[in-house]
C-alpha positions in Angstrom: 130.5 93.1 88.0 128.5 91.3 90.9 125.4 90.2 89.7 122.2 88.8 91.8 120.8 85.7 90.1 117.2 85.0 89.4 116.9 82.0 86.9 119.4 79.2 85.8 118.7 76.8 83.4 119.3 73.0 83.5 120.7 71.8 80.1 122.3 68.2 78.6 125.6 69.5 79.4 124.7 69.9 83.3 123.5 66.4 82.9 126.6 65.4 81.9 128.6 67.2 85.0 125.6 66.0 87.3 127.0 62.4 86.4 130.7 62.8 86.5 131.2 62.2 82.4 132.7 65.8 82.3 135.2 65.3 85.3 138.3 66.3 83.0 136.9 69.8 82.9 135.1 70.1 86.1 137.1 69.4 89.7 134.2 69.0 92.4 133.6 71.2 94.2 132.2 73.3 91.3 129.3 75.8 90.7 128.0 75.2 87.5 125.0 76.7 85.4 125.1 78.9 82.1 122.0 79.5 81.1 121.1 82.8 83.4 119.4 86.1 83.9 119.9 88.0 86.8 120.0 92.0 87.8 123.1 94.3 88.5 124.2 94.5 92.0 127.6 96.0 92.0 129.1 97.8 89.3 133.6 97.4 89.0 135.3 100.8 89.5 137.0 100.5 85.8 133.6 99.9 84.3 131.1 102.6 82.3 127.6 101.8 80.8 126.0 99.6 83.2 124.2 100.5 86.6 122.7 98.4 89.6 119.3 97.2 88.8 119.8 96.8 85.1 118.5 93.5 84.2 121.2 91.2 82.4 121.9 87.9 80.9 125.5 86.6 80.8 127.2 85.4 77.3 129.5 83.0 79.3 132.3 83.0 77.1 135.7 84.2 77.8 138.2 83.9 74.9 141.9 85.0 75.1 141.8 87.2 72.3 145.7 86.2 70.7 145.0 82.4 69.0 144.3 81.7 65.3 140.5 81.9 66.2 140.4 85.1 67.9 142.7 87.0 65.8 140.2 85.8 62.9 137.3 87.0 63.9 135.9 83.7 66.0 136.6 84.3 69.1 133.9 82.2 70.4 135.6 79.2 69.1 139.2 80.2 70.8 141.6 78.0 70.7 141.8 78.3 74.8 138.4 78.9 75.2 136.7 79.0 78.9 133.3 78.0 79.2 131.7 80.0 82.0 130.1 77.2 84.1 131.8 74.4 83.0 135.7 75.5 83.0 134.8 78.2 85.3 132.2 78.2 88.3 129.0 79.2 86.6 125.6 80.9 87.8 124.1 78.3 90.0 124.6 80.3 92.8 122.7 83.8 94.5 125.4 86.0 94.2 128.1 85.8 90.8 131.0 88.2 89.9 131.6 88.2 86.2 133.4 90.1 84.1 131.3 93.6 82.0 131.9 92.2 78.6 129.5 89.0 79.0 126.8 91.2 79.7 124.1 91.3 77.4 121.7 93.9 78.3 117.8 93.0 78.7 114.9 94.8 78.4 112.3 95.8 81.4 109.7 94.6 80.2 111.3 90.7 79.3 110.7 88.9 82.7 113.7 87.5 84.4 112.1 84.1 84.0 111.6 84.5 80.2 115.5 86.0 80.4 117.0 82.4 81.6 116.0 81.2 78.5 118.2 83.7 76.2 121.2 81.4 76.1 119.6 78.4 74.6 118.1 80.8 71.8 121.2 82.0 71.0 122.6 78.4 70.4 118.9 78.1 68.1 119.8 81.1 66.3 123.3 80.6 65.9 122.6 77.4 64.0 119.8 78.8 61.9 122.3 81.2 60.9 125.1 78.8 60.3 122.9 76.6 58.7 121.9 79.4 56.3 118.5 78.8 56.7 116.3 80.8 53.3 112.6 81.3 53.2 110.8 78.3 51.7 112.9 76.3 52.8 111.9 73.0 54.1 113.7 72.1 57.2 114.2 68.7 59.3 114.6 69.1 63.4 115.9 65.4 64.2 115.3 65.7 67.9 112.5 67.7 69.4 114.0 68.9 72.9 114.4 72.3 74.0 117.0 73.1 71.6 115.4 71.4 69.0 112.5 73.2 69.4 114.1 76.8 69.3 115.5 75.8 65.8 112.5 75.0 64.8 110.8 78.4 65.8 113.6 80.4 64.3 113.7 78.5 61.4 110.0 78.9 60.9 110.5 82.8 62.2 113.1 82.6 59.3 110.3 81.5 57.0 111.6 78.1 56.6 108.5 74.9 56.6 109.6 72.7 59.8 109.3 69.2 60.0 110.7 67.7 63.9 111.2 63.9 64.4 110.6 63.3 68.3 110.5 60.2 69.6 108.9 61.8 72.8 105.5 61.7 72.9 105.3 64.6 75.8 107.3 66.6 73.4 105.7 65.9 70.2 102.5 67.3 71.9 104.3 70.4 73.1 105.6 70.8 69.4 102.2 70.4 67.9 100.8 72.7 70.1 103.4 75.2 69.1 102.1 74.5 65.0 104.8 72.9 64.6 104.1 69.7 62.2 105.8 66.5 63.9 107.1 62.9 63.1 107.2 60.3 65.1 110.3 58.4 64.1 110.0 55.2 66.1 106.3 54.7 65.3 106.4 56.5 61.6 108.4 55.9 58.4 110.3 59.1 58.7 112.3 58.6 55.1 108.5 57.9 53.6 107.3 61.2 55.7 109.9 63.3 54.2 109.9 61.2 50.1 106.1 62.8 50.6 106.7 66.0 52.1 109.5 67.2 49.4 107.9 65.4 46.4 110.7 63.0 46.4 113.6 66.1 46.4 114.7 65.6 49.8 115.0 68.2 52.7 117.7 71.2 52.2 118.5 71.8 55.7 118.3 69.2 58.7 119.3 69.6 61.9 121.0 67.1 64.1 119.7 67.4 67.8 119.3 63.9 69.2 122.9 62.9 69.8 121.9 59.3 68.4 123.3 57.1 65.9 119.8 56.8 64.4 119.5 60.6 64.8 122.5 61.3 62.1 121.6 58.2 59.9 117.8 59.3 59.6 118.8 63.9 59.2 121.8 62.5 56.3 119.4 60.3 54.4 116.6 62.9 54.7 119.1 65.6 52.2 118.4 66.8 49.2 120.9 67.1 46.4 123.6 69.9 47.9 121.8 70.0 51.2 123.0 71.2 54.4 123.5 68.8 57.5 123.9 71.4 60.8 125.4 69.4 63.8 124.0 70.7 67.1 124.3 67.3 69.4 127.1 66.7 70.7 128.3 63.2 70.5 130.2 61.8 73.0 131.2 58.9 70.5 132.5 58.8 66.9 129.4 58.1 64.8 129.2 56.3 61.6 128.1 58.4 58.5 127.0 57.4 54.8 130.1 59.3 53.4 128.9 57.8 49.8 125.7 59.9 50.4 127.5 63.1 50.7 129.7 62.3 47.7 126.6 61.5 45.9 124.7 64.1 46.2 127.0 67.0 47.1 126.1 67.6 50.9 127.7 69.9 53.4 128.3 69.6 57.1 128.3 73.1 59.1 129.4 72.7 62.2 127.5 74.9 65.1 129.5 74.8 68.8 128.4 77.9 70.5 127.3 81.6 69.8 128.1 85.2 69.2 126.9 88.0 70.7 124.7 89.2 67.4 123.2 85.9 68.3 122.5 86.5 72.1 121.2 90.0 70.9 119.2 88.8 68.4 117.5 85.7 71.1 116.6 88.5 73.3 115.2 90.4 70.9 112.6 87.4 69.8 112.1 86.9 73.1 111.1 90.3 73.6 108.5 90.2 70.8 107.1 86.7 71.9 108.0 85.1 68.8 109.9 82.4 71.3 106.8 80.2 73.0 109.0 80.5 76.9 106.0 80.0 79.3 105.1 76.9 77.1 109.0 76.1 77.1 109.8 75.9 81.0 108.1 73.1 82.5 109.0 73.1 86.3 110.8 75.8 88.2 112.9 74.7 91.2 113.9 76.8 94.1 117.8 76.7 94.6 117.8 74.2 97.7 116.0 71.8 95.2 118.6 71.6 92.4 119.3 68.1 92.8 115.4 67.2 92.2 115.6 69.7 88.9 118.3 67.5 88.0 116.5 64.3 88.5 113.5 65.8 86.9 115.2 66.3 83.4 116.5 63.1 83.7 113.8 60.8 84.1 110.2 63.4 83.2 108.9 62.4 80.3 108.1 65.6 77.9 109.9 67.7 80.5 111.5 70.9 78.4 113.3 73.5 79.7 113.9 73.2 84.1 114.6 76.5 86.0 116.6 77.0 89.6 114.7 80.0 90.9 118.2 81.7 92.3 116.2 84.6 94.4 117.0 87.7 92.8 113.3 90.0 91.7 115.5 93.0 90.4 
């Protein structure tokens, strides 16, 4: 399948190529980008169900389908995984051949623009869903960037109460305007914030999205008895964790890596009914010849979200 770009996202993980920390995975030169929506331009002669012009977003997973993961049902975790756009050239890029089963339809009336921003509400979703998220919950975001803000809507789309420690001011705004309530964990007591909030039982759920050492200390201590702790960071580093805390009170750690395609098809579906904020989301859009300026931008704007590279295609 040849597919005409329109959108790619900039995420942490680009940031991490952009600087060289991922060169183990990715030889220069490299076209990266996985967070996409684009339109159908050619169809493959051995595949049925899709047409030029359909507008699509790429899962960009490709799994060999014989390890212990695969053959149990996780796939998305395989053993030899390839990470379209990071083990394999991504979406960066006008013009991408893929292959027809990482295409997950969208529909006409979802704007390729909001489209790019499927992927990263798959990952939200997935963790919500890992996480086992319950109405009535009360649930701490530790880290209020893009990703941490899509767990927080789904979460709160999932009926939980959502509390997001930022240390942002930019995006602490961006989360209050979204009616999202907001701790500043730098300039506030988050552990008082939280003894307050839950009358002293703790949090169920948190969610660990800052990729800080402070980030894991503050979502652990913030647990209730048998609470869940969801790892969404990645850290580049072992981290130190209050293992006597999870003795003490009976706490779980869920991991949450990727996604599965129930996830991307239940992003675009919130996407579709505007329960995800997008055009609030995406603060700059960059045409292609700019990318190294997007880059930059993430990098160094304060309360900059989610960066497009406007690829070209309109469908």
């Amino acid at each position: 399948m040849r597919i005409d770009v329109a959108y790619t996202g900039v995420c942490g993980t680009d940031l991490h190529i952009f600087h060289g920390h991922m060169d183990n995975r990715v030889a220069a030169p490299q076209v990266i980008g996985h967070e996409m929506s684009g339109v159908v331009a050619a169809v493959g002669p051995e595949v049925s169900g899709w047409a030029a012009g359909d507008p699509v977003t790429v899962m960009p997973l490709d799994w060999c389908g014989d390890c212990p993961a695969c053959t149990t049902g996780h796939s998305h975790i395989c053993h030899r995984l390839s990470f379209i756009g990071i083990d394999a050239p991504g979406s960066m890029r006008q013009s991408w051949v893929v292959d027809a089963r990482t295409l997950v339809a969208v529909p006409e009336a979802v704007s390729l623009r909001d489209a790019a921003l499927v992927e990263p509400t798959a990952v939200a979703v997935h963790d919500v869903r890992r996480a086992e998220v319950a109405a009535g919950e009360r649930v701490l975001v530790v880290g209020g960037g893009p990703v941490g803000l899509l767990i927080a809507v789904v979460a709160r789309h999932a009926g939980a109460e959502v509390l997001v420690a930022e240390v942002d001011r930019g995006r602490r705004e961006l989360a209050q305007r979204l009616g999202l309530r907001v701790v500043d964990p730098v300039g506030e007591d988050l552990a008082a914030v939280v003894e307050s909030w839950t009358e002293g039982a703790g949090v169920p759920v948190a969610f660990e999205v800052s990729g800080a050492q402070a980030g894991v200390e503050s979502a652990v201590a913030a647990l209730g008895v048998r609470g869940r702790l969801c790892l969404v960071a990645i850290h580049p580093t072992p981290r130190e964790v209050n293992l006597h805390r999870f003795f003490w009170r009976e706490l779980t750690l869920v991991g949450a890596r990727l996604y599965e395609r129930p996830d991307f098809e239940r992003a675009v579906a919130l996407i579709a009914d505007g329960t995800i904020p997008t055009a609030d989301l995406v603060t700059r859009v960059e045409p292609l010849a700019r990318a190294q300026e997007a880059f930059e931008a993430l990098e160094n704007g304060a309360g900059e979200m989610k960066i497009l590279i406007d690829c070209g295609a309109r469908g």
